[in-house]
C-alpha positions as CSV (number, residue, x, y, z in Angstrom):
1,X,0.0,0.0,0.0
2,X,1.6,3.5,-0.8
3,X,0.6,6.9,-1.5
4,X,-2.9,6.5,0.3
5,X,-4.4,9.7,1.5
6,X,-5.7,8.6,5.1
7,X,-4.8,5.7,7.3
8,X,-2.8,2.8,6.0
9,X,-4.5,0.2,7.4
10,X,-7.9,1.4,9.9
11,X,-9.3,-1.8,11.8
12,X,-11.6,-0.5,15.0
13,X,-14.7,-2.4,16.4
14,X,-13.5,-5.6,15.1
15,X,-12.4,-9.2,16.5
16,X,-9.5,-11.8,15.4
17,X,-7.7,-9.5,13.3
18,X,-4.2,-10.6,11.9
19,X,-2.1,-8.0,10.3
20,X,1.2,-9.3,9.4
21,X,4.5,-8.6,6.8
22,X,2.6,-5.8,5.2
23,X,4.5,-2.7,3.8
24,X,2.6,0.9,4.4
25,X,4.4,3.3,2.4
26,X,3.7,6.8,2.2
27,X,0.3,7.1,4.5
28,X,-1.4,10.6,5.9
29,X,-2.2,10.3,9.0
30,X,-1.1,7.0,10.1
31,X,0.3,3.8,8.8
32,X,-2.1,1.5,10.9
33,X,-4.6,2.6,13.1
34,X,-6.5,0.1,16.0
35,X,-9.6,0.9,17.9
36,X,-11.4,-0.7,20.4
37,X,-10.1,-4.5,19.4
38,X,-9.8,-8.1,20.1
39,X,-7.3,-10.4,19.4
40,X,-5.1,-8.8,17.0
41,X,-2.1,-9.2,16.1
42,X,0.1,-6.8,14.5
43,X,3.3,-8.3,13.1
44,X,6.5,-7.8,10.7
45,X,4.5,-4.6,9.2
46,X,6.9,-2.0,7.8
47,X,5.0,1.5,8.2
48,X,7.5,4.3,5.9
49,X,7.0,8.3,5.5
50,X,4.3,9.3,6.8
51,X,3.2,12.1,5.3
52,X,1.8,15.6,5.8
53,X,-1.8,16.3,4.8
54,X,-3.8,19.2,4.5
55,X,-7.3,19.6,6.6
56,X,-8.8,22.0,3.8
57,X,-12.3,22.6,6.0
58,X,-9.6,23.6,8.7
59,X,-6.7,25.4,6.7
60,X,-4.4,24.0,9.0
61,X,-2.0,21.5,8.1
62,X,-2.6,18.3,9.7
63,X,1.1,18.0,11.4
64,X,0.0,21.3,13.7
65,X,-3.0,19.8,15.5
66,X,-3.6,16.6,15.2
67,X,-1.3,12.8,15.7
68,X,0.6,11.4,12.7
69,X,2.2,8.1,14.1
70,X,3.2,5.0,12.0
71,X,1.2,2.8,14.5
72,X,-1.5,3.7,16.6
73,X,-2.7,1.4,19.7
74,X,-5.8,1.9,21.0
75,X,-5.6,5.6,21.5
76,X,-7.1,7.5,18.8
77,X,-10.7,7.6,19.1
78,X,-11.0,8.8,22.6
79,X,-8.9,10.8,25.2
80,X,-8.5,8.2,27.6
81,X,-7.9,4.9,25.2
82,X,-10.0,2.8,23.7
83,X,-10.8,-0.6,25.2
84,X,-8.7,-3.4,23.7
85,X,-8.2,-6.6,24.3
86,X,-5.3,-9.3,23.8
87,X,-3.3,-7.5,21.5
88,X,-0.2,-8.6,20.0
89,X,2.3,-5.6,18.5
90,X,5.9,-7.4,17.9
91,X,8.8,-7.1,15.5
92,X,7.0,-3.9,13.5
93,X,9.0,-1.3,12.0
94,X,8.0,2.3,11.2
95,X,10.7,4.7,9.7
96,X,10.0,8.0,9.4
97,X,7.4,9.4,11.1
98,X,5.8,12.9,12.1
99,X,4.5,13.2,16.0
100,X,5.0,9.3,16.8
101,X,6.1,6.2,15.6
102,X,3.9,4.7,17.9
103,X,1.2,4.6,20.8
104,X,1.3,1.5,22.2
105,X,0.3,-0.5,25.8
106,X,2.5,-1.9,28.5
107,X,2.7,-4.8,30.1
108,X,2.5,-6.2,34.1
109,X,5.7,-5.3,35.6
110,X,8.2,-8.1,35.8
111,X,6.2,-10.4,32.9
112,X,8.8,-10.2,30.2
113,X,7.0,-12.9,28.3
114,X,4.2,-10.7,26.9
115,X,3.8,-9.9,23.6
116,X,1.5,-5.9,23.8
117,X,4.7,-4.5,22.2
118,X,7.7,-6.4,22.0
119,X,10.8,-6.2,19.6
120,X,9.7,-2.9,17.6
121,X,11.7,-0.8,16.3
122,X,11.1,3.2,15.8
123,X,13.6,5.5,13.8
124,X,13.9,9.0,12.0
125,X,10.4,10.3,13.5
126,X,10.6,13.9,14.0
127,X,8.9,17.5,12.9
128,X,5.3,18.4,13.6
129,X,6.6,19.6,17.5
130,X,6.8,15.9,17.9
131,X,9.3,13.3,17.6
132,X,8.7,10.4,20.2
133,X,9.8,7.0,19.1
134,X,6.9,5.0,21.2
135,X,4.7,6.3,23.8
136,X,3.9,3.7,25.8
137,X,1.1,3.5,28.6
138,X,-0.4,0.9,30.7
139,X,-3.2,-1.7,29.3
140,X,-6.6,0.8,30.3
141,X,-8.1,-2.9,30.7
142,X,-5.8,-3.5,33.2
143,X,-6.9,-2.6,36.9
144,X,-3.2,-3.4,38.1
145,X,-1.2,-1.5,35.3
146,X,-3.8,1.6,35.8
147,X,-3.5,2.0,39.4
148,X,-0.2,0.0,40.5
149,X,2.6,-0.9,38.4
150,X,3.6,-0.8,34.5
151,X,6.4,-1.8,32.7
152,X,7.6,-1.6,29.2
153,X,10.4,-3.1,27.9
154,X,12.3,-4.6,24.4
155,X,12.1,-1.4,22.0
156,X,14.9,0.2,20.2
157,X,14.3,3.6,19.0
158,X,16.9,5.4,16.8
159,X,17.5,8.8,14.9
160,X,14.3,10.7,16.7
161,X,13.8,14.2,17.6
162,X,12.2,13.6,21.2
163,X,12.4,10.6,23.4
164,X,13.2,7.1,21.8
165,X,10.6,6.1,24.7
166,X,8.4,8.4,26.7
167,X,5.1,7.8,29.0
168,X,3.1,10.8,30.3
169,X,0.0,9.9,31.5
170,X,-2.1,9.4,35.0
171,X,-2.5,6.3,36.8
172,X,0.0,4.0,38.1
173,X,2.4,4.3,41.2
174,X,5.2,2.4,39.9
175,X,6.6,2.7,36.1
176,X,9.5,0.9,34.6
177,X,11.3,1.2,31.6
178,X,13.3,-1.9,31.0
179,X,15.7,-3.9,27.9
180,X,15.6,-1.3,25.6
181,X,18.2,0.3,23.0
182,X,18.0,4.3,21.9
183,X,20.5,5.4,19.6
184,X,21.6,9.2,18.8
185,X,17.9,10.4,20.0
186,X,17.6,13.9,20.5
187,X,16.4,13.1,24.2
188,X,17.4,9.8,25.1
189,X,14.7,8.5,26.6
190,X,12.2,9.6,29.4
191,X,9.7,9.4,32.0
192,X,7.0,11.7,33.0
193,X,4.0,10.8,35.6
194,X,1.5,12.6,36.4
195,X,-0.8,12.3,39.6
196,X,-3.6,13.1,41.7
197,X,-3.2,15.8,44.4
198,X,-4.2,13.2,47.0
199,X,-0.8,11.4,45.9
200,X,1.5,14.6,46.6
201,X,3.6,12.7,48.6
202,X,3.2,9.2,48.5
203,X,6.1,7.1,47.3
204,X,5.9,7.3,43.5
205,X,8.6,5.2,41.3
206,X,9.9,5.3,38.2
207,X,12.9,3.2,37.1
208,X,15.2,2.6,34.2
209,X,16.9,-1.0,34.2
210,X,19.3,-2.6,32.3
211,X,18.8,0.0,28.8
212,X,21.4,0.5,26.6
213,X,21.8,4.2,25.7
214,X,24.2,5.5,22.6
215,X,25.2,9.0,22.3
216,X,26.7,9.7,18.8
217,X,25.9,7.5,15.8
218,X,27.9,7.1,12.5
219,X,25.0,8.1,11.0
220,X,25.0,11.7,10.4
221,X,22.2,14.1,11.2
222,X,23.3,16.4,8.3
223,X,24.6,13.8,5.9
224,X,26.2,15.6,2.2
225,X,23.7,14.5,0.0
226,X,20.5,13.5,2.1
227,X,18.4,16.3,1.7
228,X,17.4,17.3,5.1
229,X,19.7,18.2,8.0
230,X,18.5,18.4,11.5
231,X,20.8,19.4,14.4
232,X,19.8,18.7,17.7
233,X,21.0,18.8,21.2
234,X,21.4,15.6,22.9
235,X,21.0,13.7,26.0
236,X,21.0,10.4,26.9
237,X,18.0,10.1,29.6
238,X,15.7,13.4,30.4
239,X,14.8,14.0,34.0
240,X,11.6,12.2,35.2
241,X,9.4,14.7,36.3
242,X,6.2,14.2,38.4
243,X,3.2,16.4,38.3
244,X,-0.6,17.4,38.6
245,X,-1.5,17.4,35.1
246,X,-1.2,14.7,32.9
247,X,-1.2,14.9,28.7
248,X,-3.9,12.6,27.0
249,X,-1.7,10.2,24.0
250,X,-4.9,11.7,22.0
251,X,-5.5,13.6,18.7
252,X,-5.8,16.5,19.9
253,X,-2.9,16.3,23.3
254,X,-0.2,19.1,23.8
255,X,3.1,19.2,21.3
256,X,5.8,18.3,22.6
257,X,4.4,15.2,24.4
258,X,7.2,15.7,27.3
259,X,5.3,19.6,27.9
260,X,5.0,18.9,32.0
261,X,2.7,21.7,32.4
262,X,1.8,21.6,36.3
263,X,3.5,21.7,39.7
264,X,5.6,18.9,40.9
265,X,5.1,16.1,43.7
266,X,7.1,15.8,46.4
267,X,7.5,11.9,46.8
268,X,8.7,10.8,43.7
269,X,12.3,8.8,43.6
270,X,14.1,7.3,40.0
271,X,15.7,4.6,40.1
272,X,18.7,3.9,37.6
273,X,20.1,0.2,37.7
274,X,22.2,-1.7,35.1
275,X,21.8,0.8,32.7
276,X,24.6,1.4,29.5
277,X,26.0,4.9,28.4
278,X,27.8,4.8,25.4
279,X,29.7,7.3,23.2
280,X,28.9,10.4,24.6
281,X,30.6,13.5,23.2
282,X,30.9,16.9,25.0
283,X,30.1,17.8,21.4
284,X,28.2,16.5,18.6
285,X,29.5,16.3,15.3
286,X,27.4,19.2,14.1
287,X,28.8,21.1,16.9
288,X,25.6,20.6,19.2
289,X,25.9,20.0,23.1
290,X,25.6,16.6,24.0
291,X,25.3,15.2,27.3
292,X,24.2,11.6,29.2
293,X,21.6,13.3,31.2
294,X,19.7,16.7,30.7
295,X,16.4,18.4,33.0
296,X,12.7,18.3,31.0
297,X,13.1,22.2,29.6
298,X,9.2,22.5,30.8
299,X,9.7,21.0,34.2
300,X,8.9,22.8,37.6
301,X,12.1,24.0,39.5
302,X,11.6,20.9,41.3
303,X,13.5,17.6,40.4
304,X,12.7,14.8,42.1
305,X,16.1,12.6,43.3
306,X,17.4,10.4,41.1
């Protein structure tokens, strides 16, 4: 499929769906959107360039209001998710990309064996004010992940503008970001929670265990005869910041998804373990700073420890 003017592939109020070693070139909007599901499995796709359409009733290009991901989850059609079930999002590829290359669920922490999102890969998704590799947030089906613990884990995300990984969302107590690989991203990876006042100071967790985080690339950001140049400055992991207000992974949800726009909790604490930091320059090779860690540019003037 290639050149299409809307959604790749749209599948929404359907059962036993099995999309699998399809290539989406070229979509608007998205390369494969998912609403409210069950049993579906998503598998081997390839979802490139997806592209920039105008909304002519609007006059506003769609890239300024609106998501363009390669593969959406679950969280289109409605500002807090739709309800899916069973879903099955592994060894997918989406290169090039506007806002996201995808929105995807979690799993339950420690339960490495699940296959919501597993072995994905995201690169060169940037412009639009967005640029996340995945944004991943807990199963809405799932009492435990909504309310207790999340995890996600096996994604490598290469080559974007944002965070290779990000979550921003309200909910759970305890989020974990585990086994993955982010190469030369703009901002590494991150965490963001947001909570209920109630919550200030209860003992709110995020952790980052056993990743594997590369600073500069041999693949240039600028290269001679590519066509586009984009210099950033880098970091390896961005603070974890903990607020009031959380950011919907909706249509219509701030740009950039990391915009912590509320006043920070007290009780939060990060927790770094096993991770890797590799080939970090003071520099990049386009003369940008680079760094292994850096502070969410929209946080409060409150970090919690790390």
């Amino acid at each position: 499929m290639h050149h299409g003017f809307n959604f790749g592939i749209l599948a929404r109020f359907s059962k036993n769906v099995f999309l699998q070693d399809n290539v989406i070139y070229k979509p608007a909007l998205a390369g494969i959107n998912l609403g409210s599901m069950t049993n579906i499995t998503v598998d081997g796709n390839v979802v490139g360039v997806v592209r920039t359409q105008i909304n002519t009733l609007e006059g506003l290009r769609v890239e300024d209001n609106v998501i363009q991901a390669g593969i959406v989850t679950c969280t289109f059609w409605s500002e807090k998710g739709d309800m899916c079930y069973d879903i099955t999002m592994t060894n997918n590829i989406v290169a090039g990309a506007y806002w996201a290359g995808y929105t995807a669920w979690g799993h339950e922490c420690g339960v490495y064996t699940s296959n919501t999102f597993k072995n994905n890969i995201a690169h060169s998704v940037n412009r639009a004010q967005g640029g996340v590799g995945a944004i991943i947030v807990p199963d809405r089906t799932s009492k435990k992940q909504m309310s207790q613990c999340y995890e996600a884990s096996n994604f490598v995300a290469y080559k974007v503008s944002q965070e290779g990984a990000m979550y921003y969302d309200i909910g759970p107590i305890d989020v974990r970001y585990t086994n993955m690989t982010m190469i030369d991203n703009a901002k590494g990876i991150g965490i963001l929670m947001a909570v209920k006042a109630a919550r200030e100071y209860s003992a709110l967790k995020t952790n980052f265990t056993n990743n594997f985080i590369y600073g500069s690339s041999p693949a240039p950001d600028c290269p001679a005869a590519g066509g586009y140049c984009f210099k950033y400055t880098k970091c390896g992991l961005m603070s974890t910041v903990i607020v009031y207000g959380p950011n919907d992974v909706h249509t219509l949800m701030c740009k950039p998804y990391d915009m912590a726009w509320d006043i920070a909790d007290w009780g939060a604490q990060t927790t770094l373990t096993g991770n890797t930091f590799a080939n970090f320059k003071s520099r990049t090779d386009d003369g940008k700073r680079q760094s292994i860690f850096c502070v969410n540019e929209f946080a409060s003037d409150y970090i919690n420890p790390h």
